[in-house]
VONU-377024 format. One record per residue: residue in three letters; x, y, z of N, C-alpha, C in turn. Coordinates in steps of 0.2 Angstrom, whole numbers, padded with zeros to 4 digits, always signed. Atoms other than C-alpha are relative to their C-alpha. Layout:
BEGIN
alaXYZXYZXYZ ...
//
This chain:
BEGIN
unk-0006-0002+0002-0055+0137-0013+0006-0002+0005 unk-0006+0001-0003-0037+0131-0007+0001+0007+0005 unk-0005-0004-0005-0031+0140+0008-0002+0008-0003 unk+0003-0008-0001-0044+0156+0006-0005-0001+0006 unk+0006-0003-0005-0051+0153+0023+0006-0005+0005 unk-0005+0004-0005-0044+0150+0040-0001-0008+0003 unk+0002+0006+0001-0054+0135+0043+0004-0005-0003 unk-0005+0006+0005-0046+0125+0028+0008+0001+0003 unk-0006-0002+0000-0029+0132+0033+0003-0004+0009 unk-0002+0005-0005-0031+0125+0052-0002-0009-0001 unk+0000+0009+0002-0036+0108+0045+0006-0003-0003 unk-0009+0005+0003-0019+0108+0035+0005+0001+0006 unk-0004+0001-0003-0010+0113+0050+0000-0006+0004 unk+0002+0005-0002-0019+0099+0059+0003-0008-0006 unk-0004+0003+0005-0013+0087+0042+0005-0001+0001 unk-0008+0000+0002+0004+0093+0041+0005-0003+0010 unk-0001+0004-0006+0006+0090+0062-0001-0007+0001 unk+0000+0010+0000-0002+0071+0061+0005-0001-0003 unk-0004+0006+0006+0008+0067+0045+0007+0001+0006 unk-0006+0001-0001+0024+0074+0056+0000-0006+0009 unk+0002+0005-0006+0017+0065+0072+0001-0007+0001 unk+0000+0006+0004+0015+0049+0063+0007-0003+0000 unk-0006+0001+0001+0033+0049+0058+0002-0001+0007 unk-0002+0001-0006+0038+0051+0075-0001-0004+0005 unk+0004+0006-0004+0028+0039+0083+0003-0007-0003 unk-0003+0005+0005+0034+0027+0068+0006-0003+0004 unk-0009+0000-0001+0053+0030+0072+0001+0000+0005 unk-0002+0000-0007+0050+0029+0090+0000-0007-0001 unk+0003+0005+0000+0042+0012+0089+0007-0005-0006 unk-0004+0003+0004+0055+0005+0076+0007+0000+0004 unk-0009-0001-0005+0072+0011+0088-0003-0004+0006 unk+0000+0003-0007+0062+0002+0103-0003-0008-0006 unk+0000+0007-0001+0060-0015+0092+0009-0002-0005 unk-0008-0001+0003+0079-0011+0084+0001-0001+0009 unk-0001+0000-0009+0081-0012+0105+0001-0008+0000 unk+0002+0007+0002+0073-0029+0105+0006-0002-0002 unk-0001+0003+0002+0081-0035+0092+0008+0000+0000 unk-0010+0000+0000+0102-0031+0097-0001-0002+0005 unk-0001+0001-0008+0097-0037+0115-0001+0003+0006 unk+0002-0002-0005+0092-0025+0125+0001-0001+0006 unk+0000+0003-0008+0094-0026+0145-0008-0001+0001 unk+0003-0001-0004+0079-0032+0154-0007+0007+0000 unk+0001-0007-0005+0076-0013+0161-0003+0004-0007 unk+0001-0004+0006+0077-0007+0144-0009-0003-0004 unk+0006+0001+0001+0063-0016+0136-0004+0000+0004 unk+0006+0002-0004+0052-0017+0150-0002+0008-0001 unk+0003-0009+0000+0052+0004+0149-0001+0001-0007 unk+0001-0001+0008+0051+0002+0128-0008-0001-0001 unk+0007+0003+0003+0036-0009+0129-0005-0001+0006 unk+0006+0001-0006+0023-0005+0142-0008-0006-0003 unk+0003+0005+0004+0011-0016+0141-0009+0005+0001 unk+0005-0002-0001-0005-0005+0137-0001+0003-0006 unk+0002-0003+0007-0014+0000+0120+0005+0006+0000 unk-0004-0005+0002-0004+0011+0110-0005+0004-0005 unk+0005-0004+0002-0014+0023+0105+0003+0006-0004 unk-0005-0005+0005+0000+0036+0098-0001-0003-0007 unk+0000+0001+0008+0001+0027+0082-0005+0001-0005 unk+0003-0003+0003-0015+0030+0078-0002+0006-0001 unk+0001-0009+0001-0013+0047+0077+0001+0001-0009 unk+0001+0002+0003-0012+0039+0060-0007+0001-0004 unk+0006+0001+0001-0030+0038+0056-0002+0009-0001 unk+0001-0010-0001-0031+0061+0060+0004+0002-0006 unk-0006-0002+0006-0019+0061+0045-0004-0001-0006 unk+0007+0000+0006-0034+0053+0034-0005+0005+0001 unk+0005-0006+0000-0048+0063+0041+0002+0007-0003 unk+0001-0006+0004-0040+0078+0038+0002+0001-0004 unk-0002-0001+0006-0033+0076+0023-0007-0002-0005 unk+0007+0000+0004-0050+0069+0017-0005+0006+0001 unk+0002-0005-0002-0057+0084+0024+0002+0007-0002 unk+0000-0005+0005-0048+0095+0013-0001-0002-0007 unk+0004+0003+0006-0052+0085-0001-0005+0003-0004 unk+0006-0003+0000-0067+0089+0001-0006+0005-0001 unk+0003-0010-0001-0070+0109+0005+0008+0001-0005 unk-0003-0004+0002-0054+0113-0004-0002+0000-0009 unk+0003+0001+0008-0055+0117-0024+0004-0005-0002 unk+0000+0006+0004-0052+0106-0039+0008-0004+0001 unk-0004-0001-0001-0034+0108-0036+0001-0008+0008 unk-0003+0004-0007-0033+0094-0021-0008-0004+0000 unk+0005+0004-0001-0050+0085-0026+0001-0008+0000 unk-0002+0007-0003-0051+0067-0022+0000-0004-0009 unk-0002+0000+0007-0049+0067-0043+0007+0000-0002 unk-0006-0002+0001-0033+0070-0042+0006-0008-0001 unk-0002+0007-0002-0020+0055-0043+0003+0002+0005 unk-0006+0001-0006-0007+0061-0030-0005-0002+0006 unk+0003+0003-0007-0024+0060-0017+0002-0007-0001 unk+0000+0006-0001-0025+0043-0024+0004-0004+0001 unk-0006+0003-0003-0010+0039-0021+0000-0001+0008 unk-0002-0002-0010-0009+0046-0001-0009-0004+0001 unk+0005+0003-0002-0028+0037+0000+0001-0008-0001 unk-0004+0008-0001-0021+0021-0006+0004-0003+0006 unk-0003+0002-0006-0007+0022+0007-0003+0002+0005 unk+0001-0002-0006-0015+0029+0020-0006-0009+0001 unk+0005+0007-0002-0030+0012+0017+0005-0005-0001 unk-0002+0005-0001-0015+0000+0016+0005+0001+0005 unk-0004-0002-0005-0004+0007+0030-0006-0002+0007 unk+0007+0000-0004-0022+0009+0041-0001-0010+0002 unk+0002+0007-0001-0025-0010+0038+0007-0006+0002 unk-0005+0001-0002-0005-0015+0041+0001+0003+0008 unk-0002-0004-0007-0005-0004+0056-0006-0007+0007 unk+0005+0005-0007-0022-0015+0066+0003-0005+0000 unk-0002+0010+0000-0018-0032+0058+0005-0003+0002 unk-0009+0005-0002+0000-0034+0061+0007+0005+0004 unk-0004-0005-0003+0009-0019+0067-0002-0001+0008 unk+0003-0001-0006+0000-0017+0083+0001-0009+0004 unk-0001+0005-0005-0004-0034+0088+0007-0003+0001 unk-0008+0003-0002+0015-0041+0086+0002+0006+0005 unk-0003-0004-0006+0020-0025+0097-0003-0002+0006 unk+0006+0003-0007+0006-0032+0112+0002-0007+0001 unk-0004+0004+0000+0015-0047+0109+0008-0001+0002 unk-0009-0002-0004+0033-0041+0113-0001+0000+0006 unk-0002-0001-0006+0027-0032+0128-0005-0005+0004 unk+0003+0008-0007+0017-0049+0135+0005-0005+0002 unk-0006+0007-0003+0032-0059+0133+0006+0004+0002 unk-0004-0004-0005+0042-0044+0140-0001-0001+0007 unk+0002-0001-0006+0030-0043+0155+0000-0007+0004 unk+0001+0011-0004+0030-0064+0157+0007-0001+0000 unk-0006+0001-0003+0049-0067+0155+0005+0003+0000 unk-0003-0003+0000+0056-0051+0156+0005+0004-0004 unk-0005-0003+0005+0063-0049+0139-0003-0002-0005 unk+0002+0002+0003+0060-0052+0122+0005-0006-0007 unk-0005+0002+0003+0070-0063+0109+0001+0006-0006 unk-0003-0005+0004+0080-0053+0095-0005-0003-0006 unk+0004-0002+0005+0068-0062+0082-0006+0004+0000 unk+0010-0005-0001+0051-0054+0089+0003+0007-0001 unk-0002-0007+0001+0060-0038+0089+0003+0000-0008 unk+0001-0002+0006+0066-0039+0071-0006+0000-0006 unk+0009+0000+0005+0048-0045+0065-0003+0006+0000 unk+0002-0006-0002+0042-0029+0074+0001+0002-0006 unk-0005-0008+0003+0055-0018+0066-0003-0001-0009 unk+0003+0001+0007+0049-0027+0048-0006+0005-0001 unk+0008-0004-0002+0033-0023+0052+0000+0007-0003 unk+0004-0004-0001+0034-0008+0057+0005+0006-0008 unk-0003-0005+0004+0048-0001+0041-0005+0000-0008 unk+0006+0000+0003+0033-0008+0031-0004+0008-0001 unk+0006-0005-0001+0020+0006+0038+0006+0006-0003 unk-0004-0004+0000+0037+0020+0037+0001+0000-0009 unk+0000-0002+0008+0038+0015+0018-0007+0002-0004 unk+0006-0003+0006+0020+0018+0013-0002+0007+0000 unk-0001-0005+0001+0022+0034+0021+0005+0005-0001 unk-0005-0003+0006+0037+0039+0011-0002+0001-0004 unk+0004+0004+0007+0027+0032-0004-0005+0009+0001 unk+0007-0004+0001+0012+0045+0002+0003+0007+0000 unk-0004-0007+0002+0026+0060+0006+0000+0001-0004 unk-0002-0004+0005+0033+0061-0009-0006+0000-0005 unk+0009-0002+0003+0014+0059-0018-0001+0009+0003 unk-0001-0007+0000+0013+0075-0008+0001+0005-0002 unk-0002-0005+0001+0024+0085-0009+0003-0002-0010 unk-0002+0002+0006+0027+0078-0028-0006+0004-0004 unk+0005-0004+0005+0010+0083-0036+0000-0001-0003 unk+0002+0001+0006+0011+0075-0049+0002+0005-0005 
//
């Protein structure tokens, strides 16, 4: 049953934390390649773009689990039957594979050529920011799948 046990209820609050996570992760990483791309000092991007995995973003991936994870234990109501999941499982599998293939490594890429000549050009920072309003739209797309229900 939906939200008759605490178990189920701390796995949506874990859900609803990722999905707010995510967001902010997103919108951080999109204002530091909007940085980039108006020119930034130096100083600035060198502190936007460290040069080591970015690991926050995939706090992404905790946003599938446990939403699969209610899926699954909860009633028919939120079963993996539903279309709004397969809406939020569509975009979470097309966001998931835009986030490794293209999202991630052009940002590893800013901050290599941050760390080699101290900046980056305004087009790699607006490629980023494409990038990354990409991922930000599939997870608009999956909000309002959410909170819409069909």
């Amino acid at each position: 049953m939906i939200a008759d046990t605490v178990p189920y209820d701390l796995v949506f609050v874990v859900h609803v934390l990722s999905a707010v996570s995510v967001v902010a992760v997103f919108v951080t990483m999109r204002l530091a390649a909007e940085a980039v791309r108006r020119g930034a000092s130096d100083e600035e991007q060198c502190r936007r773009f460290p040069t080591r995995r970015n690991w926050a973003a995939r706090v992404l991936h905790l946003s599938f689990l446990s939403g699969l994870t209610m899926s699954l234990t909860g009633d028919h109501s939120v079963s993996l039957t539903q279309p709004w999941i397969g809406v939020g499982l569509a975009c979470y599998l097309l966001a998931a594979g835009h986030l490794e293939a293209r999202t991630l490594p052009l940002e590893r890429t800013v901050a290599e050529v941050i760390a080699h000549d101290g900046h980056a050009s305004s087009e790699r920072g607006a490629k980023l920011g494409r990038s990354i309003d990409v991922l930000l739209g599939l997870i608009v797309v999956a909000l309002v799948a959410m909170l819409g229900q069909f």
